[in-house]
C-alpha positions as CSV (number, residue, x, y, z in Angstrom):
1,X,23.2,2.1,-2.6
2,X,22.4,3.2,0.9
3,X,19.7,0.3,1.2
4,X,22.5,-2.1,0.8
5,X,22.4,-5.0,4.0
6,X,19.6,-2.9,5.2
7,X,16.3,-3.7,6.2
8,X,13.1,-1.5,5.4
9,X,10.1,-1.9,7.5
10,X,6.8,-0.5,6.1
11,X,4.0,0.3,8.1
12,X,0.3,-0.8,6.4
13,X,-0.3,-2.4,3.4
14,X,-2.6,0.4,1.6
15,X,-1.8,0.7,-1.9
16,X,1.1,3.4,-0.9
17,X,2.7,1.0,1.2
18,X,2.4,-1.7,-0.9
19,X,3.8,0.7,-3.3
20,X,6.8,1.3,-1.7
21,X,7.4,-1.9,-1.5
22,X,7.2,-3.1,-4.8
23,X,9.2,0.2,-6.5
24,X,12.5,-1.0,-3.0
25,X,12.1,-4.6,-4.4
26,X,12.9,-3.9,-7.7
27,X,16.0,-2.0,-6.3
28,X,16.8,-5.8,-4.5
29,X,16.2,-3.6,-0.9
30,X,15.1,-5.7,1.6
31,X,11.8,-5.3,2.8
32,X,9.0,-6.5,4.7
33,X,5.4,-4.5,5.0
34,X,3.5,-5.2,8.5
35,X,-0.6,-5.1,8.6
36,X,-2.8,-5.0,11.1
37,X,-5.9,-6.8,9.4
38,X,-5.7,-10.5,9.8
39,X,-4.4,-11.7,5.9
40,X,-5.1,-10.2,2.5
41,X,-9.0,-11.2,1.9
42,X,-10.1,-8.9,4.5
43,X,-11.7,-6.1,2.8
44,X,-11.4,-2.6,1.6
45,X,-14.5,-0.5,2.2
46,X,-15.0,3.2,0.3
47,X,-15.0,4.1,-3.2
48,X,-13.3,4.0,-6.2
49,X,-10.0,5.2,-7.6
50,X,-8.6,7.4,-9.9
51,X,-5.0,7.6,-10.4
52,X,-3.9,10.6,-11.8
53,X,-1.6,10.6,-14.9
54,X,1.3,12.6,-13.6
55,X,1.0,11.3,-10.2
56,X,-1.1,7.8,-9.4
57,X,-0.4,6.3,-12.7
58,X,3.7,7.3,-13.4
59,X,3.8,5.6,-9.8
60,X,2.0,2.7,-11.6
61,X,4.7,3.2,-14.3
62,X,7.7,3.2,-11.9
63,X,6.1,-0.3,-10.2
64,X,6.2,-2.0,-13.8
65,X,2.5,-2.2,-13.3
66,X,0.9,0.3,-15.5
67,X,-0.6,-1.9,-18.2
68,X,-2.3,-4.4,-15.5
69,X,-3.6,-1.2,-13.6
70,X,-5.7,0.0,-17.0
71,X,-6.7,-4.2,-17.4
72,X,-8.3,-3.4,-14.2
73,X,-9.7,0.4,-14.2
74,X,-12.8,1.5,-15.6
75,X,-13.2,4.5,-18.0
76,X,-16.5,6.6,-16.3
77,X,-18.5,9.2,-17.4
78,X,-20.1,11.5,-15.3
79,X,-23.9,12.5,-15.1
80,X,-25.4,15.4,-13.1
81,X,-29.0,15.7,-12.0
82,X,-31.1,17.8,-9.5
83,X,-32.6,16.2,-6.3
84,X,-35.7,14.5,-8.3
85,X,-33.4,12.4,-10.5
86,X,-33.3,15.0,-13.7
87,X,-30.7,14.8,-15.7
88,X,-28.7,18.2,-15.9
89,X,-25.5,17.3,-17.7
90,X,-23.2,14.9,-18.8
91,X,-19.5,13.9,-19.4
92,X,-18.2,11.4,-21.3
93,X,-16.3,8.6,-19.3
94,X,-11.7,9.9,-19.3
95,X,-10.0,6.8,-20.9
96,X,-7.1,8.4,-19.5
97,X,-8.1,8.4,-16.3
98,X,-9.9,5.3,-15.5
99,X,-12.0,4.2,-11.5
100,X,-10.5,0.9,-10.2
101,X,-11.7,-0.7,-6.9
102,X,-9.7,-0.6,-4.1
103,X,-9.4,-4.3,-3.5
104,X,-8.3,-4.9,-6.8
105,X,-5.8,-2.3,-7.1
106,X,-5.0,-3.9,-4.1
107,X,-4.1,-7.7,-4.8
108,X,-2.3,-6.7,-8.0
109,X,-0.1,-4.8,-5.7
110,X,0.2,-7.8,-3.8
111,X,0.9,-10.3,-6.5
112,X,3.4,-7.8,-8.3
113,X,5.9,-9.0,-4.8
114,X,8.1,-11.2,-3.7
115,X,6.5,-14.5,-1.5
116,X,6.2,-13.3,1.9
117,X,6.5,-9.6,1.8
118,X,3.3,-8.9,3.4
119,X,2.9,-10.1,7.3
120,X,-0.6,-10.0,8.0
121,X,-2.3,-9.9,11.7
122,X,0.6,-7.4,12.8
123,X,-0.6,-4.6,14.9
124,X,2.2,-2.2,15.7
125,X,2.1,-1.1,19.1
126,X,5.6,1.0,19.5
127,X,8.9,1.8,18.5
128,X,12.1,1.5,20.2
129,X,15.6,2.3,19.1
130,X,17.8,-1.0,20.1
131,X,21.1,-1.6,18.8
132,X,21.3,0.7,16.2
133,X,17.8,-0.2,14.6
134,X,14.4,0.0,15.1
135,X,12.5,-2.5,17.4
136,X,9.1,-3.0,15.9
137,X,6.6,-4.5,19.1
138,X,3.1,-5.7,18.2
139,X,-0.1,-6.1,19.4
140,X,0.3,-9.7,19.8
141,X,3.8,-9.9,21.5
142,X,6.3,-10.4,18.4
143,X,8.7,-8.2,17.5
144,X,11.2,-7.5,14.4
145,X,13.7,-4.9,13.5
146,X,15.1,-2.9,10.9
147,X,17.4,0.0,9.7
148,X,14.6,2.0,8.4
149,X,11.3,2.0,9.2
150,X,8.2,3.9,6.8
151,X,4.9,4.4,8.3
152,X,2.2,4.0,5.6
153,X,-0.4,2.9,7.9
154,X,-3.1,5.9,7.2
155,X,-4.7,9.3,8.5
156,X,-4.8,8.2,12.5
157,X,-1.1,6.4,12.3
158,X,0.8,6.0,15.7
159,X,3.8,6.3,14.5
160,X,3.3,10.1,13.3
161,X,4.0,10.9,17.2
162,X,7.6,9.7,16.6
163,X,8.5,12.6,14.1
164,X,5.9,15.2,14.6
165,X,3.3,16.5,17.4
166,X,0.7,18.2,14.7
167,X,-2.4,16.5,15.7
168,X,-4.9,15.4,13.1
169,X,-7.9,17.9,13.0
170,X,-11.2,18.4,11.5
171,X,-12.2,19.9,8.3
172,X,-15.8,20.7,9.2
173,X,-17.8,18.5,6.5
174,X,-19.3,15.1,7.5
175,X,-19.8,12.0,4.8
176,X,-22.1,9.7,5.0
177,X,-21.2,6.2,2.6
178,X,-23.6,3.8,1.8
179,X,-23.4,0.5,-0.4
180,X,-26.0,-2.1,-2.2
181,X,-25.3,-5.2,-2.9
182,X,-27.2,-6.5,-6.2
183,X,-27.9,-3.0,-7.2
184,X,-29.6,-4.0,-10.3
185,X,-31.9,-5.9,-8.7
186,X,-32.8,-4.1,-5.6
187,X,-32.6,-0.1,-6.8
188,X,-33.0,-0.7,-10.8
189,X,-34.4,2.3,-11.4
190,X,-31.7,4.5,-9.7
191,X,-29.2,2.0,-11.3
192,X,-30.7,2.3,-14.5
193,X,-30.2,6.1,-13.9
194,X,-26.7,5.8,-13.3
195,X,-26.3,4.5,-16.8
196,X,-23.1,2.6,-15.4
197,X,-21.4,6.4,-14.9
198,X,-21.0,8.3,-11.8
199,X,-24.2,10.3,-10.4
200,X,-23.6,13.1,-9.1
201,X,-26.4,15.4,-7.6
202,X,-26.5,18.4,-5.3
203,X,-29.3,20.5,-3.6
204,X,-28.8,23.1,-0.4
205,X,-25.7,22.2,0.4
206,X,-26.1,18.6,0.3
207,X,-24.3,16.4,-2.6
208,X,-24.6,12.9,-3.9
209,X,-22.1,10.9,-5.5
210,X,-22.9,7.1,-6.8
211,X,-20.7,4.4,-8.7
212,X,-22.6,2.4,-9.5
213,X,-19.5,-0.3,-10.6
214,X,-17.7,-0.5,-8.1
215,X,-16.8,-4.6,-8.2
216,X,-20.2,-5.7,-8.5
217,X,-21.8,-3.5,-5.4
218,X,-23.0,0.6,-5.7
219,X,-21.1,2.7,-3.2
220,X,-22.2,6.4,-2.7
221,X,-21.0,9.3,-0.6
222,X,-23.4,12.1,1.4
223,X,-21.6,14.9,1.9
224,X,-22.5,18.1,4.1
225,X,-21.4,21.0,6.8
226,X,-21.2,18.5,9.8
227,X,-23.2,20.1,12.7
228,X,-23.2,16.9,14.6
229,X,-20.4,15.0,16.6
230,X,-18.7,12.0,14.8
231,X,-20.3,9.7,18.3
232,X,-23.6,11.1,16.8
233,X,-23.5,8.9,13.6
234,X,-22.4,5.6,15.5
235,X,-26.0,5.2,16.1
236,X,-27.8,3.5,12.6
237,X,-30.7,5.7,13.9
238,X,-29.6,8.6,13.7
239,X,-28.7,7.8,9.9
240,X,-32.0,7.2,8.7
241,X,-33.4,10.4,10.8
242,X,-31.0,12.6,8.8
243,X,-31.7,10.9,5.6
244,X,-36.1,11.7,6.1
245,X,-35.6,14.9,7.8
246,X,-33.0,16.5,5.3
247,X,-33.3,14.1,1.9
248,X,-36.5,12.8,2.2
249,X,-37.9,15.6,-0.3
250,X,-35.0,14.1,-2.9
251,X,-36.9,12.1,-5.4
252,X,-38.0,8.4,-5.7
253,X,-35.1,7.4,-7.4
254,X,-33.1,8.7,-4.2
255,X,-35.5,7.3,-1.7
256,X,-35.0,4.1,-3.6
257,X,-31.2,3.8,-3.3
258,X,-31.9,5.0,0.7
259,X,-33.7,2.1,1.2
260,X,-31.8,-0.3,-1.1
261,X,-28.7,0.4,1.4
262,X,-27.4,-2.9,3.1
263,X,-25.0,-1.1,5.1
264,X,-24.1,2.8,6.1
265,X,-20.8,4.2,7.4
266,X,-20.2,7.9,8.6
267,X,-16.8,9.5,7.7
268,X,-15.9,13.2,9.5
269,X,-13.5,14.1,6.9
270,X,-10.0,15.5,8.8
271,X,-6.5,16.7,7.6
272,X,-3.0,16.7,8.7
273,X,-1.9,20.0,8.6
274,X,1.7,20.5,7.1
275,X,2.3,23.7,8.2
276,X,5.3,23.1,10.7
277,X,8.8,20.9,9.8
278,X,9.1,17.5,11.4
279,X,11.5,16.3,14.4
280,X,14.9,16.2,13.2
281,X,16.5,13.9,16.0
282,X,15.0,10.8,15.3
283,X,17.4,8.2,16.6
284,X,17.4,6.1,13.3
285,X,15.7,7.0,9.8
286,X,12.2,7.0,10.2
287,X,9.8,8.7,7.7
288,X,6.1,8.8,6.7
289,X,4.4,8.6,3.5
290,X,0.6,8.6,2.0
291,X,-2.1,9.2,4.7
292,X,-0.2,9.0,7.7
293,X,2.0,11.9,6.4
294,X,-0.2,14.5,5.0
295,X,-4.2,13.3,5.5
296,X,-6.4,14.9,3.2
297,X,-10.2,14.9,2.7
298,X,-11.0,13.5,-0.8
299,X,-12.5,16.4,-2.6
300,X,-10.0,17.3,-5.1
301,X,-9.1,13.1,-5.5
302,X,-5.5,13.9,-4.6
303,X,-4.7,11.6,-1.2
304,X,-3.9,8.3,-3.1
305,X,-2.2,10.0,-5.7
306,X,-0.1,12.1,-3.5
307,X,1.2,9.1,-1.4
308,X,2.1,7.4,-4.6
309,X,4.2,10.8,-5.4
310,X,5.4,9.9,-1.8
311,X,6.6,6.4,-2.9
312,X,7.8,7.4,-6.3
313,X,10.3,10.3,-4.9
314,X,11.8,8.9,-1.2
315,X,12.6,5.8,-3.6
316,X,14.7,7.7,-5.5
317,X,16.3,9.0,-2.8
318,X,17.0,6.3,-1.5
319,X,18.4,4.1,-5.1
320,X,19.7,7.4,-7.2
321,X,22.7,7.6,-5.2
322,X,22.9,11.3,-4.7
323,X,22.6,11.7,-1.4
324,X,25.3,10.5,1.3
325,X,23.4,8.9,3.7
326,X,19.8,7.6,4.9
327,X,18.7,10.6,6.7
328,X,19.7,13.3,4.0
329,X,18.0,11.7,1.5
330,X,14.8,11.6,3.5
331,X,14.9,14.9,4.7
332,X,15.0,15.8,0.5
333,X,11.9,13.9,0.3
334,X,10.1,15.3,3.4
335,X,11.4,19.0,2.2
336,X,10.0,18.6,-1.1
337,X,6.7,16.4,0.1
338,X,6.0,19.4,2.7
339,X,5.2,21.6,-1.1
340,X,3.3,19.5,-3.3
341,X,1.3,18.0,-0.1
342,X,0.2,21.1,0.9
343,X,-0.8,22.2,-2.7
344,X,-3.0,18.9,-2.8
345,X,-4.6,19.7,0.6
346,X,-5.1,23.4,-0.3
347,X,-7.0,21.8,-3.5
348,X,-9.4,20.4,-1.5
349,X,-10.0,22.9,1.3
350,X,-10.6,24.7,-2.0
351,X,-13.3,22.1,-3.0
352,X,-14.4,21.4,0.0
353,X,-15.7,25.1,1.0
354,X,-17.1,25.1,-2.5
355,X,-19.1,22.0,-2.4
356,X,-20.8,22.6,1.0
357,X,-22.6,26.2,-0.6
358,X,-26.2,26.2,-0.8
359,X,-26.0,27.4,-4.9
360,X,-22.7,24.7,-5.3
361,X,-23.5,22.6,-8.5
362,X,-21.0,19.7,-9.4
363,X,-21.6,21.3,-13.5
364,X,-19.0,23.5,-11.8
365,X,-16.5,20.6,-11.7
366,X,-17.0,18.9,-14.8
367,X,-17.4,21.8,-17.4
């Protein structure tokens, strides 16, 4: 196998690096996965997810892992209203295609590998080719090396300058996340509303979408035609200005949930386009996968499930041995990435223009 007396080096331990990791281990490849936050309690923020059946869930497959992933995910309907809380339309909850929280989805990635795999508190800082590998330099002085090294550390990676000079850009819509803690207690009557489904509601051009499961807290998403800079939203202020001036004729249910909110975040949503190839003279194999490869706003649900495709396919590659050496076989994998990728983004640019319309209505999606 090419991986043989090799050393892999992922780059971020999201659930496509992690991934990776498990589907090289069970080749016996060598591998270690390097992440920047400080050891595996710190937490996941955002939504839930669905892994797809071709794509998410075969990856799931691949790892060995499938029957612990559906343990795990919830099967959830879907419930439309209008901005005062009516109910429009319903959909009953896809057993096939279950919501599981990130953090969970998470440590059974992490428990499905070897002892060790995972070093935490490991900020990478550079590259350097040394000796015929890869010289990995952190944040906090250490170092390490390898034969191959796979960046899987997300949308703003820093290793993406290594193999490409596309710069991230945005897509034009803004989200705004918020989360209560105790939902039952402190917004039961939008809670009670939710049914234990996912809310969905959309008026002018503005769109709602609540779990109201998501490991114990609610987590919802704002989403609108940004108009303001992303420094704008730093200020908690300016939150609860847009949520009176432009939601504050919603209904009570809404107004509840606003003020329910322990915490906001605001998200400007930004792709990666794929639209040129990648470097070819990189000094020693070096590839990208997930987030850090082809970024994606979430409206068609297709990032985490592409980046598993990602993990699924350039470990084939790697193990089938078909190709002839390290670099071929990732240049197969970045040749046929550069396709499906860009299908998945062009899905939701596709969404995306939809969903900020005035007359937009999520019965669109679901029907």
């Amino acid at each position: 196998m090419l991986l043989d007396n090799k050393k892999v080096a992922i780059i971020g331990a999201g659930p496509v690096g992690l991934t990776m990791a498990r589907l090289l281990q069970q080749k016996g490849v060598a591998v270690s996965v390097h992440e920047r936050d400080r050891n595996d309690t710190a937490r996941i923020w955002g939504g839930t997810l669905d892994l797809h059946p071709a794509t998410g869930q075969h990856a799931m497959q691949q790892a060995g892992l499938l029957a612990q992933y559906f343990a795990l995910a919830k099967p959830m309907g879907r419930i439309i209203t209008d901005e005062q809380g009516n109910v429009l339309a319903q959909k009953n909850p896809a057993f096939d295609n279950p919501e599981i929280n990130r953090n969970q989805l998470r440590t059974l990635l992490l428990q499905s590998l070897n002892a060790g795999t995972v070093i935490w508190d490991k900020h990478l800082t550079a590259l350097e080719a040394h000796g015929g590998q890869w010289l990995l330099q952190f944040a906090d002085q250490s170092t390490a090396t390898a034969d191959l090294v796979i960046g899987a550390n997300g949308g703003m990676s820093g290793i993406r300058k290594y193999i490409t000079d596309t710069q991230v850009e945005a897509t034009g819509t803004q989200i705004i996340q918020g989360e209560v803690v105790l939902p039952a207690m402190r917004c039961p009557t939008f809670y009670q509303k939710c049914a234990g489904q996912i809310l969905m509601t959309t008026h002018n051009g503005y769109s709602l979408v609540a779990n109201p499961q998501n490991n114990g807290i609610l987590t919802y998403s704002i989403m609108f035609a940004a108009t303001q800079s992303p420094a704008h939203w730093e200020n908690p202020e300016n939150i609860s200005a847009f949520l009176a001036q432009k939601l504050g004729h919603w209904g009570s249910i809404f107004q509840e949930l606003f003020g329910a909110t322990s915490a906001f975040w605001a998200l400007p949503t930004r792709k990666l386009p794929l639209a040129q190839a990648w470097k070819n003279n990189r000094p020693i194999p070096l590839t990208l996968i997930g987030d850090a490869a082809h970024l994606m706003p979430p409206f068609a649900g297709q990032g985490v499930n592409t980046g598993l495709m990602d993990a699924v396919l350039l470990t084939e590659n790697l193990s089938n041995g078909q190709f002839e050496t390290i670099e071929t076989a990732i240049a197969h994998y970045e040749q046929q990435m550069f396709v499906y990728a860009s299908q998945a983004q062009e899905a939701s640019a596709h969404n995306e223009i939809q969903i900020r319309q005035p007359d937009f209505s999520f019965i669109q999606i679901i029907q």
